[in-house]
NULUM-226657 format. One record per residue: residue in three letters; y, z, x of N, C-alpha, C in turn; residue number from 1. Coordinates in steps of 0.02 Angstrom, whole numbers, plus 50000, padded with zeros to 5 digits. Example, Ala and Ser with C-alpha at 12.3 -4.5 7.8 and 13.67 -1.06 7.14 Angstrom:
2
rest, nyy, nzz, nxx, cayy, cazz, caxx, cyy, czz, cxx, nr
ALA, 49716, 50390, 50660, 49775, 50390, 50615, 49835, 50390, 50660, 1
SER, 49888, 50354, 50642, 49947, 50357, 50684, 50002, 50394, 50645, 2
***
This chain:
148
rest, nyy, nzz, nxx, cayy, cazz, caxx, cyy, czz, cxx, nr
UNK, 49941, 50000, 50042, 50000, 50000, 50000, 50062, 50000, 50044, 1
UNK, 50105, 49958, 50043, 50165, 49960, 50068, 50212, 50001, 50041, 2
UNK, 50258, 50010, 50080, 50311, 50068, 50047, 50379, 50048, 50061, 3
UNK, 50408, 50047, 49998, 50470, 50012, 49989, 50525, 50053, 50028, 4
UNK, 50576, 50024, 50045, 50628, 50085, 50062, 50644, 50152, 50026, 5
UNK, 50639, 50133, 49977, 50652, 50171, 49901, 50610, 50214, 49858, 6
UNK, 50557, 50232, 49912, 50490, 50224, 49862, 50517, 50322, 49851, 7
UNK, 50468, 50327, 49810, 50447, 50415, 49801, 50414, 50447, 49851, 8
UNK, 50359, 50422, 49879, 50357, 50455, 49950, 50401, 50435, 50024, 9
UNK, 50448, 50403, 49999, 50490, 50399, 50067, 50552, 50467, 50065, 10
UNK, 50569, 50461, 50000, 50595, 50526, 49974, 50572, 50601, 49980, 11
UNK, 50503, 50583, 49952, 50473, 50657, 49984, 50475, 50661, 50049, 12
UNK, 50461, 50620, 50111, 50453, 50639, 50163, 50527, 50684, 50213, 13
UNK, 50583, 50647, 50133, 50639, 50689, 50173, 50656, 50759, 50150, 14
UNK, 50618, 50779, 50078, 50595, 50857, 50054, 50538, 50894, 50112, 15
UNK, 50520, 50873, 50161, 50469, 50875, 50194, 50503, 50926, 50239, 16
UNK, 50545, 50855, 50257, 50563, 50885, 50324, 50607, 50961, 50322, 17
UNK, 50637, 50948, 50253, 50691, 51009, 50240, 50627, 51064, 50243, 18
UNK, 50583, 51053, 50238, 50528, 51134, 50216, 50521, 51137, 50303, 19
UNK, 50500, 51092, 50330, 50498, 51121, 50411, 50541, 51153, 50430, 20
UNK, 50621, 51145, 50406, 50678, 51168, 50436, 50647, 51245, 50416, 21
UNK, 50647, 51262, 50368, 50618, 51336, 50310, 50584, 51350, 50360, 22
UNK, 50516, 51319, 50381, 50456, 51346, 50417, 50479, 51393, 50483, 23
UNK, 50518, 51341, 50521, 50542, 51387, 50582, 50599, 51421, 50576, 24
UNK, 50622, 51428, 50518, 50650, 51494, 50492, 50617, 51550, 50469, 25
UNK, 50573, 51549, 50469, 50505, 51611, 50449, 50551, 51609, 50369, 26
UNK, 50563, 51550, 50342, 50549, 51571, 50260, 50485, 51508, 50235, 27
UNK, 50489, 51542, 50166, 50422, 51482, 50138, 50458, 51428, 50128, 28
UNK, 50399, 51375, 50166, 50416, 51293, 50176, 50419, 51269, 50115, 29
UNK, 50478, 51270, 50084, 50505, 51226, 50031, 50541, 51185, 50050, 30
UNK, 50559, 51120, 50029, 50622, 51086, 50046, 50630, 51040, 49983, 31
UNK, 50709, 51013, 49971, 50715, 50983, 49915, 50772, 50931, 49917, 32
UNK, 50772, 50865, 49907, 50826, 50834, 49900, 50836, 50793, 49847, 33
UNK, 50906, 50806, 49831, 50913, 50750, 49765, 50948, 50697, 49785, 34
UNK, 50924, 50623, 49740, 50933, 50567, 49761, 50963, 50538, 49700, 35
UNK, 51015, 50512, 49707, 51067, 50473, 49658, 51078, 50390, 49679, 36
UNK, 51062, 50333, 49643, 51059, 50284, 49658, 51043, 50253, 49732, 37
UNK, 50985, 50276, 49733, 50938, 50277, 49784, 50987, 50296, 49850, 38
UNK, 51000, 50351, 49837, 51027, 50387, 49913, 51046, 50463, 49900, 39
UNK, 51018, 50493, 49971, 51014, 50584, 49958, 51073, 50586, 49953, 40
UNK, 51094, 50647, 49903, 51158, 50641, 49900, 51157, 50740, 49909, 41
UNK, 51108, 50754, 49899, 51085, 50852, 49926, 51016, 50839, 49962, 42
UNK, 51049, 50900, 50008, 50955, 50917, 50040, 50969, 50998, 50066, 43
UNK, 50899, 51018, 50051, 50914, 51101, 50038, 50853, 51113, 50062, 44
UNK, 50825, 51178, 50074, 50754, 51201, 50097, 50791, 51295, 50074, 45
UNK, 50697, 51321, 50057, 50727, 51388, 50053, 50757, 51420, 50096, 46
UNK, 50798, 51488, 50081, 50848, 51533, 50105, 50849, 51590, 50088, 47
UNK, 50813, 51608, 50058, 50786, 51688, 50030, 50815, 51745, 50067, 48
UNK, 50763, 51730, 50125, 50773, 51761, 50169, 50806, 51791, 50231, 49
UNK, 50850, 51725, 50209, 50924, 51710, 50274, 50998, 51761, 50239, 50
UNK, 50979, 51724, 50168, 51046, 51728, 50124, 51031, 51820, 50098, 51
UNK, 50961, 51830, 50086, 50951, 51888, 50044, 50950, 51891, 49977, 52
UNK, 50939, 51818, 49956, 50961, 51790, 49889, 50889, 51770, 49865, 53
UNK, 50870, 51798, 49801, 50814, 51788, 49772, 50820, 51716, 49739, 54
UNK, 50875, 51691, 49737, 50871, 51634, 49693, 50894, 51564, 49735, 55
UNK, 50900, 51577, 49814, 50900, 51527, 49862, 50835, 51493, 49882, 56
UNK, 50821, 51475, 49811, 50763, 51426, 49829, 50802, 51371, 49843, 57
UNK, 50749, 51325, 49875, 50773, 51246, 49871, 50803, 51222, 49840, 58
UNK, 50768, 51212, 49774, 50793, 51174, 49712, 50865, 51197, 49684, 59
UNK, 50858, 51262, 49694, 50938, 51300, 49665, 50983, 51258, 49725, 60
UNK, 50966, 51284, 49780, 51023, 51250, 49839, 51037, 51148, 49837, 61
UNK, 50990, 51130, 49812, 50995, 51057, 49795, 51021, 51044, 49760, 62
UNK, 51011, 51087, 49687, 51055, 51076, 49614, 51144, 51078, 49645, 63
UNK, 51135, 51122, 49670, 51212, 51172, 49691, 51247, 51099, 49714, 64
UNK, 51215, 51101, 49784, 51243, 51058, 49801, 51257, 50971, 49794, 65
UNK, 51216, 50971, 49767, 51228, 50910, 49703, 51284, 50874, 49667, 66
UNK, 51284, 50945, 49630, 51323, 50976, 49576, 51394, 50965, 49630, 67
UNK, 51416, 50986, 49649, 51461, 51005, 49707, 51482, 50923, 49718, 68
UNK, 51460, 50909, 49754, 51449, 50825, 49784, 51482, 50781, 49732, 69
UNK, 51454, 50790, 49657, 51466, 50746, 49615, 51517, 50764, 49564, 70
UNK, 51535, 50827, 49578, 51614, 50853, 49548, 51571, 50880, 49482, 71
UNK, 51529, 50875, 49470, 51504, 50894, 49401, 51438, 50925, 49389, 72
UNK, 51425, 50964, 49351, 51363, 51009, 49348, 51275, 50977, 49309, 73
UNK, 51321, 50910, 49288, 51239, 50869, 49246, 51228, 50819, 49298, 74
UNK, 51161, 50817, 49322, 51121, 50785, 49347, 51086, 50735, 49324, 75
UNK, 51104, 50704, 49271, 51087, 50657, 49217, 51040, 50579, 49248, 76
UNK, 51077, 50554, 49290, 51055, 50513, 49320, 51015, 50509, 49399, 77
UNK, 51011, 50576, 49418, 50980, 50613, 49475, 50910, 50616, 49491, 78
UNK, 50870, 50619, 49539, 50801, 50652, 49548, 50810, 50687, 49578, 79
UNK, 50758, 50730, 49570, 50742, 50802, 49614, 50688, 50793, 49655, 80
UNK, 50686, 50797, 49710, 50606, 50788, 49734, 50609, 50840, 49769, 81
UNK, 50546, 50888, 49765, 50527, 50963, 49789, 50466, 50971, 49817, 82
UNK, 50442, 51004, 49877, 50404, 50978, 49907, 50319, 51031, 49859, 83
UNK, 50340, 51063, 49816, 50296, 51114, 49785, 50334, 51135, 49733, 84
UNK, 50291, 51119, 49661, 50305, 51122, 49590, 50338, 51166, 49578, 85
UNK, 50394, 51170, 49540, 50442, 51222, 49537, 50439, 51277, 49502, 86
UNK, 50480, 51329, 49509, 50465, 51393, 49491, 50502, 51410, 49417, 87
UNK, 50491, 51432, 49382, 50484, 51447, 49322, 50608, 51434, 49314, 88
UNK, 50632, 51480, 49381, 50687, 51495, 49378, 50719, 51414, 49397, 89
UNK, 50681, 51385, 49441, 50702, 51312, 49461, 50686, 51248, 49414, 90
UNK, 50640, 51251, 49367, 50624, 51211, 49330, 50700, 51250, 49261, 91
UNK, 50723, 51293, 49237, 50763, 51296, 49210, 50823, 51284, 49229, 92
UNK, 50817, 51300, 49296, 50905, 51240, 49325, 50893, 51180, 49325, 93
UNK, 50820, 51143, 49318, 50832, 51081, 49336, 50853, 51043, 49263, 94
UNK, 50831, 51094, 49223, 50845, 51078, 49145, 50908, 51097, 49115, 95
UNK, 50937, 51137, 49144, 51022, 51160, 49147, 51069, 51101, 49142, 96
UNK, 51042, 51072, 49211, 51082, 51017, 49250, 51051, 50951, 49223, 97
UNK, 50993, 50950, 49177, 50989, 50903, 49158, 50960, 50818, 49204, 98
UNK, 50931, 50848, 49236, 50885, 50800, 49282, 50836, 50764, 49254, 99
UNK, 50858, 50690, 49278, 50818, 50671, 49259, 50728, 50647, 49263, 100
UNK, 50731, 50660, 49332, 50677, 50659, 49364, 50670, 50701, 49412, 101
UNK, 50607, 50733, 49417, 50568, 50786, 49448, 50497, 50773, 49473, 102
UNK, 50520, 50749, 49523, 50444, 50743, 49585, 50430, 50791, 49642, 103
UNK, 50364, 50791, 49616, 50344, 50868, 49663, 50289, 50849, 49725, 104
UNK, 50268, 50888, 49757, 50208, 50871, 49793, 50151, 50899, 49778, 105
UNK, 50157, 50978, 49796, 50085, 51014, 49781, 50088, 51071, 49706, 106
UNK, 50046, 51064, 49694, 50060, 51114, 49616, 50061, 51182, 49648, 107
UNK, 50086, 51206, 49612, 50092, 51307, 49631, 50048, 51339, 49565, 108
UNK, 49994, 51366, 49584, 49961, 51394, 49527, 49974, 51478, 49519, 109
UNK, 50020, 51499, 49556, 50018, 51567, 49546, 50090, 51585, 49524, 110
UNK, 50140, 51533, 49525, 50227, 51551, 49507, 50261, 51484, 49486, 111
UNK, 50180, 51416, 49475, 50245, 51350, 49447, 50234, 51358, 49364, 112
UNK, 50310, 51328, 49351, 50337, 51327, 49291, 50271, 51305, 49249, 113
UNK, 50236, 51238, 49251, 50168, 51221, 49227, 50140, 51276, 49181, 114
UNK, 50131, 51333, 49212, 50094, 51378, 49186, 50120, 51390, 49137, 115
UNK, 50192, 51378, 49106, 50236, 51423, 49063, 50257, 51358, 49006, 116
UNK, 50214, 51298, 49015, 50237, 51276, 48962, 50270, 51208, 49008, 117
UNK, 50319, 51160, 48941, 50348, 51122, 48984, 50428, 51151, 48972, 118
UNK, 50468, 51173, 49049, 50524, 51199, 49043, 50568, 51159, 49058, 119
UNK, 50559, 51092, 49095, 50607, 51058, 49118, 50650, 51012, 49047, 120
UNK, 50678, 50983, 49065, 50743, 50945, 49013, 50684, 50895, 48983, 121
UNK, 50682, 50900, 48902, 50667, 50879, 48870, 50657, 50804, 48881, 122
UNK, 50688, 50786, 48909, 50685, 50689, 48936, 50684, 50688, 48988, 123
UNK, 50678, 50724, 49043, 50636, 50741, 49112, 50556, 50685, 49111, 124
UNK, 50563, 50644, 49149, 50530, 50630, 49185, 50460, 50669, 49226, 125
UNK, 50413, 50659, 49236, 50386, 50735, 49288, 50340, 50679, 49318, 126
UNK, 50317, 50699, 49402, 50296, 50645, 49451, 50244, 50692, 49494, 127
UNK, 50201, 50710, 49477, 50169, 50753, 49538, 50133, 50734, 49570, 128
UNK, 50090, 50783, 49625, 50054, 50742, 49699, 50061, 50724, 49764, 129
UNK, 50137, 50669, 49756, 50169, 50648, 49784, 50180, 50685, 49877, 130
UNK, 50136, 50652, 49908, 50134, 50688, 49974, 50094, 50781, 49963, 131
UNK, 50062, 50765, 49937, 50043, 50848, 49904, 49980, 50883, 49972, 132
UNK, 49966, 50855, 50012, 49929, 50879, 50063, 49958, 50880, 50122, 133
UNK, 50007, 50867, 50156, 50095, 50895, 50171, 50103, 50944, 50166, 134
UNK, 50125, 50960, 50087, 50166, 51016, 50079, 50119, 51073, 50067, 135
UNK, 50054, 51050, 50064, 50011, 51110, 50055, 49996, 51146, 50116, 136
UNK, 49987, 51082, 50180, 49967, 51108, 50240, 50018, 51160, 50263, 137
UNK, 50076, 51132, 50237, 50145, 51173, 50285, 50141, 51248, 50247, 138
UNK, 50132, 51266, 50182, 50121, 51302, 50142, 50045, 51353, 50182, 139
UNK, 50011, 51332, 50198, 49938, 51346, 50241, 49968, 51388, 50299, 140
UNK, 50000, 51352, 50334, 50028, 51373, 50394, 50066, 51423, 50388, 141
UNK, 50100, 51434, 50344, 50171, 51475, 50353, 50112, 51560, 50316, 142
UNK, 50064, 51537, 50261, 50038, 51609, 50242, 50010, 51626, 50288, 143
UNK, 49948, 51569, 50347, 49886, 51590, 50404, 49935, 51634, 50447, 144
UNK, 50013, 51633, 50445, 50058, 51658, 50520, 50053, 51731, 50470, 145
UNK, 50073, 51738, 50421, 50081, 51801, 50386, 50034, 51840, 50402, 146
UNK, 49973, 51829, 50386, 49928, 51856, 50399, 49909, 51887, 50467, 147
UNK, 49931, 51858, 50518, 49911, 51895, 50574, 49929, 51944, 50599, 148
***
């Protein structure tokens, strides 16, 4: 399969990289960028742990800065791409802001929104998989370091 400039996994690979940035920050490898007529226009990775902020996930810091970027708080014509299915608090901003698309990589079975129903914006789009053995490995790595 060839891959367009444009594609969804060329996009993820740049949510990717934002979770490495996370990784060697000793926070969890999330990363997230939103893309507006095919160009990032946010890129964010978690901050929890930097900021002290429970709600510096990715996706919040992507929305933000988005939001910011585009003078305005609806994301209407936006994607989200996140490198791991979003969390119950991030799938309601992404529905806040009104996104229209939401591509993930690896599912979260213990804190993604999934579990709770569908929370995102009613005409949300949803894309999962997408590079999902990536974001799982980096996810692998960052708990195997915890552990020791």
């Amino acid at each position: 399969m060839t891959l367009s400039l444009y594609s969804d996994e060329q996009y993820m690979r740049e949510a990717l990289k934002q979770a490495r940035y996370a990784l060697a920050e000793d926070e969890i490898p999330i990363g997230a960028v939103v893309v507006l007529d095919k160009r990032i226009i946010a890129r964010a990775y978690n901050q929890t742990e930097r900021l002290q902020d429970v709600t510096a996930h990715a996706e919040m810091l992507a929305i933000t800065a988005a939001a910011n970027h585009l003078g305005n708080k609806y994301l209407q014509e936006c994607t989200l791409y996140v490198t791991v299915e979003p969390c119950v608090m991030c799938a309601g901003a992404s529905a806040w802001a009104q996104v229209r698309r939401v591509v993930f990589g690896a599912p979260e079975p213990k804190f993604g929104y999934r579990r709770h129903g569908r929370l995102l914006h009613p005409k949300a789009e949803v894309v999962s998989g997408i590079l999902a053995a990536e974001s799982e490995e980096l996810m692998r790595e960052f708990f195997a370091q915890k552990r020791k």
